[in-house]
Residue frames as a rotation matrix with the C-alpha (Angstrom) as fourth column:
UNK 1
0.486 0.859 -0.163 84.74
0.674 -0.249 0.696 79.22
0.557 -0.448 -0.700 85.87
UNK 2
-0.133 -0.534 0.835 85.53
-0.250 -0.797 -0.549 82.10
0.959 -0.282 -0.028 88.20
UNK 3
-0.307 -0.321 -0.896 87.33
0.722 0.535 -0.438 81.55
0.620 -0.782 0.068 91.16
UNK 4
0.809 0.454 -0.373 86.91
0.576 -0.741 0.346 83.19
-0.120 -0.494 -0.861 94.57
UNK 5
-0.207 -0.867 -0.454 90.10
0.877 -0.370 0.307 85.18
-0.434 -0.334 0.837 93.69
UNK 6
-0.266 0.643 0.718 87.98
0.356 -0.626 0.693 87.57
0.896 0.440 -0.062 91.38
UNK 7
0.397 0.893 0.213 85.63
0.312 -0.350 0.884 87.95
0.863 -0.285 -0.417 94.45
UNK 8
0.222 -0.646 -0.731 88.60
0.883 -0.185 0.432 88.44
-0.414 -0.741 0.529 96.86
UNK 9
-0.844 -0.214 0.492 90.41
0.446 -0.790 0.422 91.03
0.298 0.575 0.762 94.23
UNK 10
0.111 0.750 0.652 86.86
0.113 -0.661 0.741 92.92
0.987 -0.008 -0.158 94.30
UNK 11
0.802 0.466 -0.373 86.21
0.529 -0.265 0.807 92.58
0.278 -0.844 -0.459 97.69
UNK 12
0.065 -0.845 -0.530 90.16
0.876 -0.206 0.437 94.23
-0.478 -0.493 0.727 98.68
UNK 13
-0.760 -0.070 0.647 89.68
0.478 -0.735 0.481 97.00
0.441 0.675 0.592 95.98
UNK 14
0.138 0.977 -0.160 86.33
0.650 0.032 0.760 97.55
0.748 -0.209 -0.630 97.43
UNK 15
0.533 -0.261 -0.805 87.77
0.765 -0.258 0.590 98.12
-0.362 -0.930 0.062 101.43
UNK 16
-0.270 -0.962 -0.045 90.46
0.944 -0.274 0.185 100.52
-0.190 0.008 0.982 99.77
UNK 17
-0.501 0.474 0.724 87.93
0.340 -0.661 0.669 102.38
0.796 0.581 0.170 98.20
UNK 18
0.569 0.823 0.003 85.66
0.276 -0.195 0.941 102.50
0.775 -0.534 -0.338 101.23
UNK 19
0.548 -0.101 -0.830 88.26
0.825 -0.097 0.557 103.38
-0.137 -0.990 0.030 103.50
UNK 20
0.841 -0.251 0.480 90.07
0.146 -0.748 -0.647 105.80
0.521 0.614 -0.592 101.02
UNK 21
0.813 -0.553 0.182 93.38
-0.527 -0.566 0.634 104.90
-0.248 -0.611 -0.752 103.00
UNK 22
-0.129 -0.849 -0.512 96.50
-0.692 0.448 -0.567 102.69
0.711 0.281 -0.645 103.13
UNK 23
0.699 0.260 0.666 95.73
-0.621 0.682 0.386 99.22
-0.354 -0.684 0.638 104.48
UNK 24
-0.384 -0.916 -0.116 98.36
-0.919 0.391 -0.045 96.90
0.087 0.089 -0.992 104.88
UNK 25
-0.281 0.242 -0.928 97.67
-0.170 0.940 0.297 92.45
0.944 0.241 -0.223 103.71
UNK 26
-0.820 0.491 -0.292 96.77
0.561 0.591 -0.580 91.66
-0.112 -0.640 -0.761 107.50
UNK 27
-0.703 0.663 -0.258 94.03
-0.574 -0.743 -0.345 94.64
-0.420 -0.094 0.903 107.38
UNK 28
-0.174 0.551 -0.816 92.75
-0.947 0.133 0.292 93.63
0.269 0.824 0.499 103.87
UNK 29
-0.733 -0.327 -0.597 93.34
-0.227 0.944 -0.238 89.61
0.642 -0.039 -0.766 105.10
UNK 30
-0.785 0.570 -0.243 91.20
0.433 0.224 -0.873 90.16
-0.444 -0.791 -0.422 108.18
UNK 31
-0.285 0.861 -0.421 88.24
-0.634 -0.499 -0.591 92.33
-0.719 0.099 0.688 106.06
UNK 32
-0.123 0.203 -0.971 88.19
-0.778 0.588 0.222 89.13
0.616 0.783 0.085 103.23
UNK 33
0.658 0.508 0.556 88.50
-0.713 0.659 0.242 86.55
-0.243 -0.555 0.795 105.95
UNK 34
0.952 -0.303 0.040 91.55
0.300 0.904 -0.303 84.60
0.055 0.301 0.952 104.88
UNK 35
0.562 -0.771 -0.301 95.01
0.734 0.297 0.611 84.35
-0.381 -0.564 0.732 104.97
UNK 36
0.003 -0.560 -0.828 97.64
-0.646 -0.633 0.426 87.81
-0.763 0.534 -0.364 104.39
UNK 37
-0.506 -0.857 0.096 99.54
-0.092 0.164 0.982 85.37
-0.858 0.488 -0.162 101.72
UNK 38
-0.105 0.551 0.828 96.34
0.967 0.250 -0.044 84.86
-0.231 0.796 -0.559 99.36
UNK 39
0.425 0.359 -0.831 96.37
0.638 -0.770 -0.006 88.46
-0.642 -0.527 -0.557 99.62
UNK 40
-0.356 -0.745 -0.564 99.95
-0.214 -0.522 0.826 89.74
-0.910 0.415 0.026 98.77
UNK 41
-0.719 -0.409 0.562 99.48
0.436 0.364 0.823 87.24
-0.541 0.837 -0.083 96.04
UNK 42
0.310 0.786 0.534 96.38
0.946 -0.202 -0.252 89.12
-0.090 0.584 -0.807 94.64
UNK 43
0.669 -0.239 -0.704 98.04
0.034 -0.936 0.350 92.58
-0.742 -0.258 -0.618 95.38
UNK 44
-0.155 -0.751 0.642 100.52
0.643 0.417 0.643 91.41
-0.750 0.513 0.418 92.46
UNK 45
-0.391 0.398 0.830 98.31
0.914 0.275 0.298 91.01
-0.110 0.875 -0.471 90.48
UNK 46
0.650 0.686 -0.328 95.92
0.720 -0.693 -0.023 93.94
-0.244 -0.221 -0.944 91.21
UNK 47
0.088 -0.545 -0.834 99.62
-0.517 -0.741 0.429 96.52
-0.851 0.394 -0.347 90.87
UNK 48
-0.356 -0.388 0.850 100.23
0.518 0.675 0.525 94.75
-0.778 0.627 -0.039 87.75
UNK 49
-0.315 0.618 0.720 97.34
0.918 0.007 0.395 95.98
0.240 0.786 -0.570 86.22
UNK 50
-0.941 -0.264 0.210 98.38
0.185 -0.924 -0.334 99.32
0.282 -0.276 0.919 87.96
UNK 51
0.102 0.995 0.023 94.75
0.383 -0.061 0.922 99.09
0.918 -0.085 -0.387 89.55
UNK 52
0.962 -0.136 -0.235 96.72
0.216 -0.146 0.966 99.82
-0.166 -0.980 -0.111 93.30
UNK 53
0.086 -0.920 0.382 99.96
-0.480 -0.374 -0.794 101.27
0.873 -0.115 -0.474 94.66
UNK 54
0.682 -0.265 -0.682 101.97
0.650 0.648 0.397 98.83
0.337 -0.714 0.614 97.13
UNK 55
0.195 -0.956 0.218 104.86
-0.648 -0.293 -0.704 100.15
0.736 -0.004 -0.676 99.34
UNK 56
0.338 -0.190 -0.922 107.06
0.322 0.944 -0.076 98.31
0.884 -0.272 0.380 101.60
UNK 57
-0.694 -0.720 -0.028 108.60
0.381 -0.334 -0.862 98.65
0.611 -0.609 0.506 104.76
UNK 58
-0.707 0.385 -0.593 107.07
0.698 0.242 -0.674 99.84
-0.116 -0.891 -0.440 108.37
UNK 59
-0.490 0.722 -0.488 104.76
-0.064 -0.589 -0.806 102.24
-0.869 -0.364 0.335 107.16
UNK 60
-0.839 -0.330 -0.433 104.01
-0.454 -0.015 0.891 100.46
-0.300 0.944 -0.137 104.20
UNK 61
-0.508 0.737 0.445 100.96
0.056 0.544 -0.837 99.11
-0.859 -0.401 -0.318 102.67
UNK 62
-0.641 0.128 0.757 98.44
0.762 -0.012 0.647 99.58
0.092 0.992 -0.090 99.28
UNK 63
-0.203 0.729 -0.654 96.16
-0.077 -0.678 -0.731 102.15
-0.976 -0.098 0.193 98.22
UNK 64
0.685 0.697 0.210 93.69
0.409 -0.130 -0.903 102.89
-0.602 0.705 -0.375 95.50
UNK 65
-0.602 -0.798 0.038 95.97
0.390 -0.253 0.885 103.87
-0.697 0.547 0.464 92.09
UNK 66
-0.823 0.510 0.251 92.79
0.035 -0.396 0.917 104.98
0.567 0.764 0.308 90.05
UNK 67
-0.657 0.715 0.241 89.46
-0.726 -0.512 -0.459 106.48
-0.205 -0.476 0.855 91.33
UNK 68
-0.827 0.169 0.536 86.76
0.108 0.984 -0.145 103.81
-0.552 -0.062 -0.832 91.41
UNK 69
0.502 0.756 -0.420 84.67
-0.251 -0.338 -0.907 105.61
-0.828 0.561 0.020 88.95
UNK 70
-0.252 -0.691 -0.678 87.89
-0.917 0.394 -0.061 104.17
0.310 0.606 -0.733 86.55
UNK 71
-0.588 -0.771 0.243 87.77
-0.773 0.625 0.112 101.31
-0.238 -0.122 -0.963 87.62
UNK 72
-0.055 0.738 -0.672 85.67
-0.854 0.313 0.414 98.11
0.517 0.597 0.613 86.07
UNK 73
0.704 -0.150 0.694 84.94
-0.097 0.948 0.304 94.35
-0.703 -0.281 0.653 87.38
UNK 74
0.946 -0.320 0.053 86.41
0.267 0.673 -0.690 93.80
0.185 0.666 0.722 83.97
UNK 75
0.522 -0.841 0.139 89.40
-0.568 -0.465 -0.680 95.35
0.636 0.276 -0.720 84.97
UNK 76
0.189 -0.202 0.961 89.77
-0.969 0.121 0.216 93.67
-0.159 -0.972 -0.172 87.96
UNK 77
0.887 0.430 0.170 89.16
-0.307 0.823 -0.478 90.47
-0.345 0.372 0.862 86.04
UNK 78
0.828 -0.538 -0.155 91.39
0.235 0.585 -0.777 90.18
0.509 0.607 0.611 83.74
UNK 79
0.356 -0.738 0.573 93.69
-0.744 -0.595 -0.303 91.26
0.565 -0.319 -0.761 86.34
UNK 80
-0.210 -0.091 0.973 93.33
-0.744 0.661 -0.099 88.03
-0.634 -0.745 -0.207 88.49
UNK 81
0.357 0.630 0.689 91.12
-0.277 0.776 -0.566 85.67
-0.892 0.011 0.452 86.45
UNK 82
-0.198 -0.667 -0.718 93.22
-0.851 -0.246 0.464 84.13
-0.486 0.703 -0.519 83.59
UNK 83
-0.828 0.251 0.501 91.35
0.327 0.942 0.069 81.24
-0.455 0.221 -0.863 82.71
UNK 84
-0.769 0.639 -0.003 87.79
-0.229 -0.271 0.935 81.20
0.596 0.720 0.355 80.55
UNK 85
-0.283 0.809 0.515 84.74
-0.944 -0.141 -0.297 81.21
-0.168 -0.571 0.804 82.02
UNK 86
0.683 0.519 0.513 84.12
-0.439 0.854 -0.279 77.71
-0.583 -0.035 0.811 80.12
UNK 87
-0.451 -0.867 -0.211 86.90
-0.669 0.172 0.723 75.79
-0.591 0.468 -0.657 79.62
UNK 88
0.429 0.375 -0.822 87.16
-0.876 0.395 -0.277 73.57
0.221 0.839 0.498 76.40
UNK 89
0.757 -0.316 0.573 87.96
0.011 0.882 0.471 69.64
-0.654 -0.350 0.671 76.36
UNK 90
0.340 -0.537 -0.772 91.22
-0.929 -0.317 -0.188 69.66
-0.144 0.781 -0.607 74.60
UNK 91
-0.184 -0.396 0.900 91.42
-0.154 0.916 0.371 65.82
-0.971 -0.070 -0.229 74.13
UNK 92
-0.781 -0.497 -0.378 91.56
-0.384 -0.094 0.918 64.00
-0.492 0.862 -0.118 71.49
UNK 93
-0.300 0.953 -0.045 88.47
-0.912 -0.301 -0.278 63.37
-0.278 -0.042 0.960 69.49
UNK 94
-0.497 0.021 0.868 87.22
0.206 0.974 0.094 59.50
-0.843 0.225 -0.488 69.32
UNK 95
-0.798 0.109 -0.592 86.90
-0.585 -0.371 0.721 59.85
-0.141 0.922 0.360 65.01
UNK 96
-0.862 0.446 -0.241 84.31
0.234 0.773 0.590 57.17
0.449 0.452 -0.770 65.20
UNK 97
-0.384 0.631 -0.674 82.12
0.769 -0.185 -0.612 59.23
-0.511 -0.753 -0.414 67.41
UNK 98
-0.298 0.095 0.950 80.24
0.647 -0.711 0.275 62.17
0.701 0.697 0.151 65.48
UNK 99
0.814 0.330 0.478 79.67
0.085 -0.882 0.464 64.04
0.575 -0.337 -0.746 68.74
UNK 100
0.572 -0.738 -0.356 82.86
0.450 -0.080 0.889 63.73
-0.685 -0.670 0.287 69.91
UNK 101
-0.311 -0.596 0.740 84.58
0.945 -0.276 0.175 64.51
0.099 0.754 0.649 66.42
UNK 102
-0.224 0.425 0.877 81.95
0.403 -0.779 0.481 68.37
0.887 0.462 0.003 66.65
UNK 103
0.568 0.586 -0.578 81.66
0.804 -0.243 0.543 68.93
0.178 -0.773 -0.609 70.37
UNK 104
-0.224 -0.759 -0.612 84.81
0.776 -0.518 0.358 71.20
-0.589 -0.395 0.705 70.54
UNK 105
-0.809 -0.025 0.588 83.78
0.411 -0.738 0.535 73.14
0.420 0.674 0.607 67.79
UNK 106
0.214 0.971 0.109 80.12
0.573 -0.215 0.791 73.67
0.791 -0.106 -0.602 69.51
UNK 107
0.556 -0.077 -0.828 81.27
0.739 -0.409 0.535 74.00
-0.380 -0.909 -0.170 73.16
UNK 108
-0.608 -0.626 -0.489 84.19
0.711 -0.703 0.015 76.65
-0.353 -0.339 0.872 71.79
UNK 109
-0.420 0.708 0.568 81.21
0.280 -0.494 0.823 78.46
0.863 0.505 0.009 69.76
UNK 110
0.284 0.720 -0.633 79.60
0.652 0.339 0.678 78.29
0.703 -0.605 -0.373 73.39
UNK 111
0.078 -0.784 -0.616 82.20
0.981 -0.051 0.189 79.42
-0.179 -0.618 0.765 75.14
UNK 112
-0.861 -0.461 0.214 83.02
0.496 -0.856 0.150 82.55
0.114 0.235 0.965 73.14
UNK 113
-0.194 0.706 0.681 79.50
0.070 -0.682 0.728 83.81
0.978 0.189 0.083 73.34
UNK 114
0.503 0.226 -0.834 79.58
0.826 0.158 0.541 82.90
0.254 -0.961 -0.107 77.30
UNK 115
-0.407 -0.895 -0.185 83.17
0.907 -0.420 0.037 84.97
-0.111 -0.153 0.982 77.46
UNK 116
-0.764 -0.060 0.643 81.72
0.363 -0.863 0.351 87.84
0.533 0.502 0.681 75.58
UNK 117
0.106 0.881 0.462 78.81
0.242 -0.473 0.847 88.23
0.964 0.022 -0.263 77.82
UNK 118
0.613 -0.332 -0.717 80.33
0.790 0.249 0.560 88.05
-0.007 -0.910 0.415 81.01
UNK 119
-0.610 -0.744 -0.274 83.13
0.722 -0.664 0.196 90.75
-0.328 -0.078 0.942 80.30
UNK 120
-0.443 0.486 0.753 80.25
0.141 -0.792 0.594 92.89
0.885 0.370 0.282 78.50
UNK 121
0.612 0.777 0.146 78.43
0.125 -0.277 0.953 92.73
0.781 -0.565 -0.267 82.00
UNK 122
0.140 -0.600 -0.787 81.56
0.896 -0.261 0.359 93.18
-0.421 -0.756 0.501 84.48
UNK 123
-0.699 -0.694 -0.174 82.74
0.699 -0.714 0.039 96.15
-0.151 -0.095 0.984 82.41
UNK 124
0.280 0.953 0.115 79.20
0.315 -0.204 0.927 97.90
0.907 -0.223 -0.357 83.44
UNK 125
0.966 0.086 -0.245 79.44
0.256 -0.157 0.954 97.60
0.043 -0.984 -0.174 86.59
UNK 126
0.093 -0.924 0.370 82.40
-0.037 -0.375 -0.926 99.97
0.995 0.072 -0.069 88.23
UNK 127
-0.402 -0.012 -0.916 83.57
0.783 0.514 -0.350 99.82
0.475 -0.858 -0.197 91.48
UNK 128
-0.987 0.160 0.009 82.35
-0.152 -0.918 -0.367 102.76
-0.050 -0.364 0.930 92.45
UNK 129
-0.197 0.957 -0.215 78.87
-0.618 0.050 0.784 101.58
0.761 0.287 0.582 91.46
UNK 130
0.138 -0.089 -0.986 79.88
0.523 0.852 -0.004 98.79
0.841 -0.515 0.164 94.63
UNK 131
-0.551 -0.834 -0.042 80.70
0.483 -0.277 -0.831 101.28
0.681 -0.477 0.555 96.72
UNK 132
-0.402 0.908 0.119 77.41
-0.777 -0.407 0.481 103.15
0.485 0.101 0.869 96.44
UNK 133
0.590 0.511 -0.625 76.05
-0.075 0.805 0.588 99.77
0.804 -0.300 0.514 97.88
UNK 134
-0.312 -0.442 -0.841 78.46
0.735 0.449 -0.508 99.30
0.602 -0.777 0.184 100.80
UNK 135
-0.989 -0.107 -0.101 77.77
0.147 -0.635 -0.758 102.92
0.017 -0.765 0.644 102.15
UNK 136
-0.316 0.884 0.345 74.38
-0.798 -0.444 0.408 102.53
0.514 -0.146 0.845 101.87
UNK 137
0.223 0.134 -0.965 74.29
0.476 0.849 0.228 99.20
0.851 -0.511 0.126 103.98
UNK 138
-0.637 -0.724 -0.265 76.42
0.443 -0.063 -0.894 100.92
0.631 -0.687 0.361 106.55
């Protein structure tokens, strides 16, 4: 299932975008509501996937590395969210059971059509298309 680090990751990509500046992990920490260090540790991730630019040091901080018309949920996803949406049981099957011997094959059938619909409907939706919604709240 998706954690709230997905909806953190969005919600920090988001603020960059909507402020269109350099905000440094307390900034972003105090606009998500939680602690700098869940932060940094999403900011890793997030330059990893070269989605932000980080610097260090006293005038340091992140900014936007691609225009949020580039940018997807799915990108953001698979930037943070390394698990499946529905995990499989990987135990061993009880052979004397006939829905235990065929559930893994069903649920991973399940699974892949969950996976595929979920990443077909994040990579729709750009952040820019979020943004458009925040400045019209404001």
């Amino acid at each position: 299932m998706v954690n709230q680090q997905f909806t953190f990751a969005v919600h920090i990509l988001t603020a960059l975008a909507f402020e269109d500046t350099t905000m440094d992990s307390r900034q972003l920490a105090a606009s998500v509501n939680t602690n700098p260090v869940v932060i940094r540790r999403l900011l890793l991730a997030l330059r990893h996937a070269g989605l932000i630019a980080t610097q260090t040091g006293k005038n340091g901080g992140t900014k936007m590395n691609k225009k949020p018309t580039e940018i997807s949920l799915l990108d953001i996803y698979d930037a943070v969210q390394p698990r499946p949406v529905i995990a499989i049981n990987e135990r061993k099957a009880f052979k004397k059971c006939q829905v235990s011997c065929t559930m893994r094959e069903i649920m991973s059938q399940v699974a892949a059509g969950a996976e595929e619909a979920v990443r077909d409907h994040l990579q729709a939706i750009t952040l820019q298309k979020l943004l458009r919604k925040v400045r019209r709240a404001a």
